[in-house]
N, C-alpha and C positions, 0 to 999 in steps of 0.2 A: 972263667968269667963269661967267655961269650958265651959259652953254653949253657950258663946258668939266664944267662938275661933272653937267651932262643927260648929257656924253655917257659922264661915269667910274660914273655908275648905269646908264646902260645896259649898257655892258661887262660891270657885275657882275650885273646883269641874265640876259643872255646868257649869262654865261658858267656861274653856278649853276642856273640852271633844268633846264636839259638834265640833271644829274646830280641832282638831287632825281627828275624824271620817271625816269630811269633808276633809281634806287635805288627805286623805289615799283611799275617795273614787276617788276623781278629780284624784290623780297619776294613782289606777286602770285604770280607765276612760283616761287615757292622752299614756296609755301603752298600751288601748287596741287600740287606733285612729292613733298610731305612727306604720312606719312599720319597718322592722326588720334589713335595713340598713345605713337609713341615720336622720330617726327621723321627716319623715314630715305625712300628715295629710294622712291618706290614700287615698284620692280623689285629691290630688297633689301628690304622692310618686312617682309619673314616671318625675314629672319637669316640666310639661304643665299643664299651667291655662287655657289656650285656645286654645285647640286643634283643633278647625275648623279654624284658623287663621296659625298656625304652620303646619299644613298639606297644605294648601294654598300656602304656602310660601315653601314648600317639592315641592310642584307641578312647582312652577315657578323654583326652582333651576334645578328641574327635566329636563325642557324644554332649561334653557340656557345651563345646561350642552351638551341636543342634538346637538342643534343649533353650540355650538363651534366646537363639534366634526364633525358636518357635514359639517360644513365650513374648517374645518383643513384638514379633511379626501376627505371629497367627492366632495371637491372644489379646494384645492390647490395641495395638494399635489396628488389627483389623476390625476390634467392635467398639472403637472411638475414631476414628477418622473414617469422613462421607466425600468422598470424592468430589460430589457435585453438591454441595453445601457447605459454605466456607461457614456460617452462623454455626453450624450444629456440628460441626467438626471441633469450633476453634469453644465453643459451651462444654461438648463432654470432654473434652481435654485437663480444662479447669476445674469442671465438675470430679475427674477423677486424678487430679494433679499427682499424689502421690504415688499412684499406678502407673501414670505417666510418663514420673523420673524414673522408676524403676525400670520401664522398658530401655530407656535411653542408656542407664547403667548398662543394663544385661547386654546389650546391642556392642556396648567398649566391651567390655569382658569376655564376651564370645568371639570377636573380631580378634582383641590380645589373643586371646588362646589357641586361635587358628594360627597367628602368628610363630608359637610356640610348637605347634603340632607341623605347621612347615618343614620348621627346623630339624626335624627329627625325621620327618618323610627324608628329606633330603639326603642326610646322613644315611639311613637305612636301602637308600634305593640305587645311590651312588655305586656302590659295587657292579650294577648293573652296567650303568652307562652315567658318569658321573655327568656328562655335560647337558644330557637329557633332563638328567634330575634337578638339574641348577637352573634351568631352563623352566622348570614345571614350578620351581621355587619362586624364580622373579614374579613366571603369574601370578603366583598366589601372592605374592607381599604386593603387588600392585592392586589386587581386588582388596586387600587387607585397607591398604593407603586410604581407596576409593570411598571404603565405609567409613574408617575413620574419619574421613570431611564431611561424609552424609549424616554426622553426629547432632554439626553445626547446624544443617536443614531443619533436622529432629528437634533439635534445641529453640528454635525459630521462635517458636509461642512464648514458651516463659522466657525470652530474653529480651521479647520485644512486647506484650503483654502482659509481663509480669511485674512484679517487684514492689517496691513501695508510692512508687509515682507512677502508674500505667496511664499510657494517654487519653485524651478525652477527647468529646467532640469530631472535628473532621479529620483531625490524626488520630482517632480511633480507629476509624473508617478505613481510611489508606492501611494504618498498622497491622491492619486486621486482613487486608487483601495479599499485603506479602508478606506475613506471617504462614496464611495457607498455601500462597503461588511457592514459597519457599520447603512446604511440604510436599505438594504435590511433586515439585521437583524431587525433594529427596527422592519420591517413587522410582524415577528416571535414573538416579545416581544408581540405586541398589543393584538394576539391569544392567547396566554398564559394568559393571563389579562382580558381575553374574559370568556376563562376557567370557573375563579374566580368571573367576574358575572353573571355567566348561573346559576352556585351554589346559589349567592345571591337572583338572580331573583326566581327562585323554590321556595327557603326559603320562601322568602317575598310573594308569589303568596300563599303556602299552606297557610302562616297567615290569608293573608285578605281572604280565605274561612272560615276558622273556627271564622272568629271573627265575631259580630254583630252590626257592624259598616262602614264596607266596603261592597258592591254587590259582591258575590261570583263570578260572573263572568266575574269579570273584574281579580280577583285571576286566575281563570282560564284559561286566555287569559297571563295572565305573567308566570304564574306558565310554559306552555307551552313553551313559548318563551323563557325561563330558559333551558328546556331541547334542546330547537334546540340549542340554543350556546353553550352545553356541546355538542352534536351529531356534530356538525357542528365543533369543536376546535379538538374533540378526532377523526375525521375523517384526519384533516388535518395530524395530528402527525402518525396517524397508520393505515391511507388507502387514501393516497394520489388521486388515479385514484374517490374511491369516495367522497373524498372532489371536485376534479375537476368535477364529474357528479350532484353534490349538487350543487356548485357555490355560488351564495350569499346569493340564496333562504334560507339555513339554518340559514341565521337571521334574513331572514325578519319579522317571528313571536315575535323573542324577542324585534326585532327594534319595531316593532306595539304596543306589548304590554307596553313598556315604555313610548311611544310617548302617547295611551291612559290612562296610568296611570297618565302621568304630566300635561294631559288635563286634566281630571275627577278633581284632585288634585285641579290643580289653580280655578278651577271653581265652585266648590260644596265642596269641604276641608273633613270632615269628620262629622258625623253625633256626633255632640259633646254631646248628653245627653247619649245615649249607651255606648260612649267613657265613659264618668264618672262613670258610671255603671259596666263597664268591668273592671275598674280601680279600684273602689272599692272592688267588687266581687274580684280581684284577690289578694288586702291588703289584705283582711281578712282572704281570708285564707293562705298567703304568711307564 
């Protein structure tokens, strides 16, 4: 008997050890593949399975974003608003109300979608230097913020001019003064907003140099254009005569660099097997 009952412990001996050591290797193994905030595979831990597809798609929001703003900015509202005539500013406004609200639409919808293309910078660039990129991300949702409240300036005329009851007489007058003081201001907000992504631009231009999955010189070309919109923003606020000797030339590099960043983007996305490599390479030792 006892040697029958030696040999039904050893059986169960034998036969659960091996799956305890197995299950203690798998967990090692499953602790060293996880990374150290949210529990995914190292080679997914940024959230992109398909990084050439979501950079593509970075690229295209890149491009509508432009597009609205150039249509808000350099289309309507720069051959309907007179800087130095509040009458003939606050007339073609009215006179072209539906063009107007359009701009104001397009102005939210490219601000959203810059929002959305943040997102995805973020993601994509983290492998690099995650805290960098997080970094470059706050810029950009704070200039994001910035425009969003500049909506309410934009909005100025037909909320306080408009509607069924517009004022009359000497609250015309007044309505009428800061309706445009609250335009003009918006001008100021957009600079300020400009600031916040000269900063982002930099950021994100030093990323795509150090990474090995972007052309360094298209980093370089942004990275650049990042500092003319801080030089061109900190010029306005504290050397007015040389922001007026600058003119708009101080963004036309930032403007270049983004226009060829949301091309390269939509067109060629990013070099997805380095991307997973750098992605890795940065789990691992995360």
């Amino acid at each position: 008997m006892d040697s029958i009952f030696a040999m039904r412990s050893y059986s169960r001996v034998t036969v659960h050890e091996p799956q305890s050591l197995t299950t203690q290797r798998a967990g090692r193994s499953s602790s060293r593949l996880c990374d150290d905030i949210g529990g995914l595979p190292v080679g997914n831990q940024f959230g992109i399975k398909a990084p050439r597809a979501w950079a593509r798609f970075a690229g295209i929001c890149w491009l509508a974003t432009i597009g609205a703003g150039y249509f808000a900015e350099g289309v309507v509202r720069k051959n309907l608003i007179e800087f130095g005539d509040a009458v003939a500013t606050l007339h073609n406004i009215f006179a072209h109300e539906a063009m107007y609200r359009l701009a104001v639409a397009a102005e939210f919808g490219g601000t959203a979608t810059y929002l959305v293309l943040t997102a995805i910078l973020y993601l994509l660039l983290a492998p690099v230097n995650r805290v960098v990129s997080l970094m470059a991300a706050v810029f950009s949702v704070a200039g994001c913020t910035i425009w969003f409240l500049n909506l309410i300036n934009n909005s100025a005329p037909l909320i306080l001019l408009g509607g069924a009851h517009p004022p009359v007489g000497a609250d015309l007058a007044t309505t009428q003064a800061l309706a445009f003081a609250l335009i003009r201001l918006g001008n100021e907000i957009l600079l300020a907003g400009m600031l916040c992504f000269g900063v982002h631009c930099l950021l994100l231009g030093g990323l795509i140099v150090r990474s090995s999955f972007f052309p360094k010189w298209i980093g370089l070309v942004l990275a650049v254009g990042g500092v003319g919109y801080l030089v061109s923003g900190f010029a306005h606020v504290a050397a007015p005569d040389i922001a007026s000797a600058i003119g708009k030339y101080g963004y036309m590099p930032g403007q270049a660099g983004e226009l060829l960043m949301g091309v390269f983007l939509t067109l060629l996305g990013v070099n997805a097997s380095k991307w997973n490599e750098a992605a890795s390479r940065n789990g691992s030792s995360s």
